[in-house]
C-alpha positions as CSV (number, residue, x, y, z in Angstrom):
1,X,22.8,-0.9,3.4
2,X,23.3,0.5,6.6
3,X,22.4,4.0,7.3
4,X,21.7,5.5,11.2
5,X,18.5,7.2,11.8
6,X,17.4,9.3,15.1
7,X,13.8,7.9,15.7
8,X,12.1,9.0,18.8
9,X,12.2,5.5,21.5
10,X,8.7,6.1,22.7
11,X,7.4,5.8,19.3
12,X,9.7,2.7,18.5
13,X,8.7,1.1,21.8
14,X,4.8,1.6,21.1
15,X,5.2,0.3,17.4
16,X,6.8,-2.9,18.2
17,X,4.0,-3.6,20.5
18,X,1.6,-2.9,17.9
19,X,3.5,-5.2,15.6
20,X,4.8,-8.7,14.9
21,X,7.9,-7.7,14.1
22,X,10.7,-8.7,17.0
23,X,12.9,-6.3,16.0
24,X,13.4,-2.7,15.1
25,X,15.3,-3.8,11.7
26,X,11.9,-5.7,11.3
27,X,9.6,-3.2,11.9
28,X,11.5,-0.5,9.7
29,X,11.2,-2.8,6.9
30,X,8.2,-3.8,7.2
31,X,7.1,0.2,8.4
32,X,8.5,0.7,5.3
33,X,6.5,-1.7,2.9
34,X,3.3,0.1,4.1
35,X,4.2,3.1,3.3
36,X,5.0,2.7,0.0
37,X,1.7,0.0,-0.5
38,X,-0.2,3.0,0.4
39,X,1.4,5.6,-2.2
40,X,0.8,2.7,-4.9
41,X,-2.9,2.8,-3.3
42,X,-3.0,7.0,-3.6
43,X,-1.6,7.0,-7.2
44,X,-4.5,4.7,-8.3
45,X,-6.9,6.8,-6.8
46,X,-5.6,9.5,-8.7
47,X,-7.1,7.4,-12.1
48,X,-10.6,7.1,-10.9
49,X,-12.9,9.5,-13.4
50,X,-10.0,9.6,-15.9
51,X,-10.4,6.9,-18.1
52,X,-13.4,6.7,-20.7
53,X,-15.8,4.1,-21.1
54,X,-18.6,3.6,-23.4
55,X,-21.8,3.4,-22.5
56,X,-23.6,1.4,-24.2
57,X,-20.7,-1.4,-23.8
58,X,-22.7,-4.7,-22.5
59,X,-20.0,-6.9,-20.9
60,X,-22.8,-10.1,-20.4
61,X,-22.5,-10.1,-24.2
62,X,-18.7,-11.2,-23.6
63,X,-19.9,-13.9,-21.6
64,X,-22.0,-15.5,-23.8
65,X,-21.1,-18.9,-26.2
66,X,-21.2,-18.2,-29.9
């Protein structure tokens, strides 16, 4: 897909020397992949303190041969 995007060259030049990537294509993409790794991250920190757990649940239990 192509689509055309006004990014400011400063702020292209100074990524692609913090990066890997050779090109802009490149560092779009890959730009890209973090930011959406990181939503993934924030939506699963949205679970912590909602799910329920017992107690008196003893996982060493599990682990043992019967």
């Amino acid at each position: 897909m192509v689509t055309n995007i006004n990014i400011d060259k400063k702020l292209l030049k100074e990524a692609l020397a913090l990066s890997d990537n050779s090109t802009v294509n490149l560092l779009i993409e890959a730009a890209l992949h973090e930011y959406i790794q990181r939503r993934q991250q924030l939506k699963v920190l949205e679970l912590f303190g909602t799910i329920d757990y017992e107690e008196n649940y003893n996982y060493k239990q599990q682990r043992q041969k019967i």
